[in-house]
N, C-alpha and C positions, 0 to 999 in steps of 0.2 A: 467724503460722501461717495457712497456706489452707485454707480449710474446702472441702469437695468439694459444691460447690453441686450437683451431680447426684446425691446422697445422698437416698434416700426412706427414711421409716421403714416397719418390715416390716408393722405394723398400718394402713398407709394403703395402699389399692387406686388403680389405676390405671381411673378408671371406663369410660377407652378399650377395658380390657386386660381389661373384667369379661363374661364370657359367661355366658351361661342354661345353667344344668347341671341338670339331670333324673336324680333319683335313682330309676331302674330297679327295684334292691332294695323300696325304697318303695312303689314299683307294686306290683309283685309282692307284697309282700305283702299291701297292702290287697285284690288280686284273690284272692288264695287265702284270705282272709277272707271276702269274699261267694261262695264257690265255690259253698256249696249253693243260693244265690239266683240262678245262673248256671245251676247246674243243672236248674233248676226250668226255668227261660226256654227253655236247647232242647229242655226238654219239651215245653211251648208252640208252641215252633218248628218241632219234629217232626210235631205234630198241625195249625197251621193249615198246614203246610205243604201235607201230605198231603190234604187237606180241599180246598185251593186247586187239587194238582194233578189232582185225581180230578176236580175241576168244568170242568179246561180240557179239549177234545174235541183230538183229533189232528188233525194239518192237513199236508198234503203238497201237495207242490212240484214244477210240472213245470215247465223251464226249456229252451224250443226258442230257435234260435241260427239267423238267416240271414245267408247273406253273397251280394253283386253278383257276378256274374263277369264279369272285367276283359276286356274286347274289343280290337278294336282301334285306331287313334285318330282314327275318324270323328269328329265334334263332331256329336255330336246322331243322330250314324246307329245304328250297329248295336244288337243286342239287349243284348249286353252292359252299353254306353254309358249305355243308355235305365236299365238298373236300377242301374246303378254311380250316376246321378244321384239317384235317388231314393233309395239304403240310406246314401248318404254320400258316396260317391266324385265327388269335382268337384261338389257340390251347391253348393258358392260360383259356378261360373262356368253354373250349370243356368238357363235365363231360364223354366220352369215355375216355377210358385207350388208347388205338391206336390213338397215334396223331404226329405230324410232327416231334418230337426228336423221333422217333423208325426207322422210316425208315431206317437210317444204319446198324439198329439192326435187321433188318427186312430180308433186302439184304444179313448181314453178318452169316444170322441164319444157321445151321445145315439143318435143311428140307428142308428151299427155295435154299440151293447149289444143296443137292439131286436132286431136281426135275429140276435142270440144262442139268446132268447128260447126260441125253439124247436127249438133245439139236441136233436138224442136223445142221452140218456146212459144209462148203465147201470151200476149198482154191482158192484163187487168180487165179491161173493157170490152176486149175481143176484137177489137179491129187491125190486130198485127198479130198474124200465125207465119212464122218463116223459121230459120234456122239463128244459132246465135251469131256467126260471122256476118248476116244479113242485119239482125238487128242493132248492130253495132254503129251502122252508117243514119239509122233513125235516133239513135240519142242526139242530146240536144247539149250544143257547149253555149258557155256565154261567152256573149259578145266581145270580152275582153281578149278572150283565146285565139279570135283571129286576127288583130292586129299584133299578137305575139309568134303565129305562123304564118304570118303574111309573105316574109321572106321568099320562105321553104316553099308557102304555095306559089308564088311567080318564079321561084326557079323550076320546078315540076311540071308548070303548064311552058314554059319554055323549051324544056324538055321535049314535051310530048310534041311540038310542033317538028322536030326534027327526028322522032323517033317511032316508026308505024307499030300500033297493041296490036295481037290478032284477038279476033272477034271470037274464037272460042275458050272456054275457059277449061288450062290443064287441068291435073293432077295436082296435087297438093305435094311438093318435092321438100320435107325437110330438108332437105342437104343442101337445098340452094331455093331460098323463098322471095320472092319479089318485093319490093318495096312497100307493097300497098298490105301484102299478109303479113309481115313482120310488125310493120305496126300495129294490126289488129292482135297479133300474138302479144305486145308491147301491151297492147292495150286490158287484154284480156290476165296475163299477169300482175298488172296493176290492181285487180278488181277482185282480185283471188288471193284470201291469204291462209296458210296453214302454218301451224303452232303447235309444238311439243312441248308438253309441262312432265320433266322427269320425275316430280316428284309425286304426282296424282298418277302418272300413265296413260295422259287424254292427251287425245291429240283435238285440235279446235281449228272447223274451217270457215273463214267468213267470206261471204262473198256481196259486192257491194254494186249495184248497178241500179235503172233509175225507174223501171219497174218493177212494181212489188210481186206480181206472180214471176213474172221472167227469173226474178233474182232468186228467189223459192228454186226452181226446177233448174237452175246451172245449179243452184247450192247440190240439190238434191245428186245431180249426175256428175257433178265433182264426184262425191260422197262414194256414190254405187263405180265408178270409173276405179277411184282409189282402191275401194277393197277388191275389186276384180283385178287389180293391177300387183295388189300386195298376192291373192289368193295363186296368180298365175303361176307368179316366181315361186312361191311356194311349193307347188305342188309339180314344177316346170322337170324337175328328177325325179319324182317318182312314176309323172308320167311316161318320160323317156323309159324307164327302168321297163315299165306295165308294157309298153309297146315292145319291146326289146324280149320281154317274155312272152307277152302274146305272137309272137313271129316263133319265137324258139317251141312252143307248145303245139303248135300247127304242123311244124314238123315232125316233132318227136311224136305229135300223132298221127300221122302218115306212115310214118318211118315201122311205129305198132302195127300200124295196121297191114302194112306192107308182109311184117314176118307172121303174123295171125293168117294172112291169106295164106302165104307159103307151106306155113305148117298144116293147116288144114289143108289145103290141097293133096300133099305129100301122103299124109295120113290117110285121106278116102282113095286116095290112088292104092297103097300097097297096104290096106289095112290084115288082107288075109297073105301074105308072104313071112316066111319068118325066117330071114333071111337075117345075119347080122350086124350085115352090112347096110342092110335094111333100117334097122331100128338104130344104129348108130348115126344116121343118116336124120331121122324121126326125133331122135336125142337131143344132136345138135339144133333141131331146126325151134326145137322145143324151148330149149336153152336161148336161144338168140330172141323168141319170141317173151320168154319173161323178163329178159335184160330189157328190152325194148319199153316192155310192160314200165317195167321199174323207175327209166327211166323219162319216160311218159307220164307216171303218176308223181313225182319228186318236181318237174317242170310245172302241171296242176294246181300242187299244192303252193310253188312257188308263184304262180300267176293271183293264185285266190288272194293270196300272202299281199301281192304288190298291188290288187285293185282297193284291198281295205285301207292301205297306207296313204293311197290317194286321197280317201275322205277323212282322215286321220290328220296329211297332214296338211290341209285347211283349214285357215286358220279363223278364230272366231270373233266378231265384234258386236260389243252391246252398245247401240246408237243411245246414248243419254238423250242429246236433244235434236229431235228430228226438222227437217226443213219444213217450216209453217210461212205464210202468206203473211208480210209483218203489215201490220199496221198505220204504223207512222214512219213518218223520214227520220233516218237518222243522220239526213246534212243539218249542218249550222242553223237553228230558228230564224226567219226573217226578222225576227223582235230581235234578237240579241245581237246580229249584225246591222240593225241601225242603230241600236242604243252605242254601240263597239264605237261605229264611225262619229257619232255624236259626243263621245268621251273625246275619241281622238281631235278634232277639230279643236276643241273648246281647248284641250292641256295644249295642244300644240301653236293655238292663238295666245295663250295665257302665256307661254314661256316664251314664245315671241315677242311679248309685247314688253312687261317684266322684265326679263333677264336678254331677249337677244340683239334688242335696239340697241341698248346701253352697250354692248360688251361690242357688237359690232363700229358703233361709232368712234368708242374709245380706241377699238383696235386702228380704225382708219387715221385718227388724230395722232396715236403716235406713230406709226408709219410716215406720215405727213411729217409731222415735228421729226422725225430722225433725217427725210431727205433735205 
């Protein structure tokens, strides 16, 4: 007789064919067991929540959006050209160093926050007109942020007791800024962000602080600071060029004018002599004067040449979405950060209770049984 060697008995498991089963009911009811200790926890949850979101201050968001407009296909000429280089467009084949990956760098630099600095801004309501490094010191932090600078601030007022301020206030010295400007520089970095999308050619600036008109009008003088910033370097040689000719043209018409007197003097002098020595004299002075001429009207045409180049090459931007007065905050909901803290409590009482009693206990037991 053949035995069915592929016969298993029902009581042996296939420990291939054995899966992890999780009994659900189980759960369940161990949770509806700690319900009232669950309940307790979104109490908990409710209040630090609420506690947490009353301390964060509202924060809104303006977000301006420029883009190049595409010219047509001088290499390096038109207006267009010049700003499609610089926002992104053809900035691989652009031989300037300033081109569409700086602008972050551009925005985020040390000088261009300084010259923030004194930005006019004006709140929502109207009862704050100062400058932006003024308004900086009226935001409002929460509560939690100064027991996290508490340190820093008792070392600083320590400080100051062994350290005389003078009562008037410098110059604004990039090259060496005091403790108290660097953080607002710090600060103002933070709240300013600019974005290059190589594939669109937009550059996108947001800026985020805790008034909605304030934040509007830095967004706005970011905006106007950056393209006057881009427009400068731009046109920073042909200016020099234009000056350079305007100097040379001042001369060379003097210089004209100089041999136009001569000759004409010469002339009304010996007009009736006729002498040869006369009119060889009258020849040359003649000669000198249309050289002068020549080179008088060549300097002209190259000045006319270099003031058109200027506006030429300036470069061009079409604002897509211009800085508007936003409307709503775009910090955290106060709903969603208490509902956030009430998730939290409740999972974090649940796995405590569940899984960290047990594991901890057992941990302490064999600790104890191994000493």
């Amino acid at each position: 007789m053949n035995e069915n060697k592929n016969y298993q008995h029902p009581d042996v498991q296939d420990p291939e064919n054995d899966e992890l089963e999780i009994d659900w009911m189980e759960i369940l009811r161990k949770i509806i067991a700690i319900r009232k200790t669950l309940y307790k926890a979104a109490g908990v949850g409710v209040v630090l929540g609420i506690i947490i979101a009353l301390s964060i201050p509202k924060q809104y968001t303006v977000t301006v959006t420029l883009s190049p407009e595409m010219g047509g296909d001088k290499a390096g000429g038109g207006l267009a050209s010049l700003a499609s280089s610089f926002l992104g467009g053809g900035a691989n084949s652009s031989p300037d160093a300033l081109n569409a990956t700086l602008a972050p760098d551009i925005v985020a630099s040390t000088p261009f926050i300084l010259e923030l600095f004194n930005t006019k801004v004006q709140t929502l309501d109207g009862k704050l007109d100062t400058t932006l490094v003024a308004y900086l010191d009226e935001q409002q932090s929460p509560w939690f942020s100064y027991i996290v600078k508490a340190p820093s601030m008792a070392i600083g007022a320590i400080k100051s007791l062994f350290s005389e301020e003078a009562d008037t206030v410098s110059a604004l010295n990039p090259f060496q800024l005091t403790e108290k400007e660097a953080s607002k520089v710090e600060a103002i970095k933070q709240s300013i962000i600019a974005e290059v999308d190589k594939k669109t050619a937009k550059t996108t600036i947001s800026v985020t602080l805790q008034d909605p008109k304030v934040t509007a009008i830095v967004a706005d003088s970011v905006v106007a600071k950056l393209q006057q910033y881009i427009i400068d370097y731009r046109i920073k040689k042909a200016k020099e060029d234009c000056a350079y000719l305007e100097q040379l043209y001042k001369e060379r018409q003097q210089e004209y004018y100089e041999a136009q007197s001569k000759y004409a003097h010469y002339f009304d002098s010996n007009r009736n002599i006729a002498f040869q020595s006369v009119r060889a004299e009258q020849e040359r002075l003649q000669n000198d004067m249309n050289l002068a001429y020549q080179v008088y009207s060549q300097v002209a045409q190259q000045l006319q040449v270099a003031r058109a180049k200027i506006q030429e090459e300036k470069p061009v931007f079409a604002v897509v979405e211009p800085a508007t007065v936003p409307l709503l905050p775009s910090s955290t909901s106060k709903k969603v950060i208490v509902l956030g803290f009430i998730i939290l409590t409740v999972c974090a009482t649940g796995v405590w209770t569940l899984i960290g009693k047990d594991y901890i206990n057992n941990l302490c037991q064999s600790i104890q049984g191994k000493n």
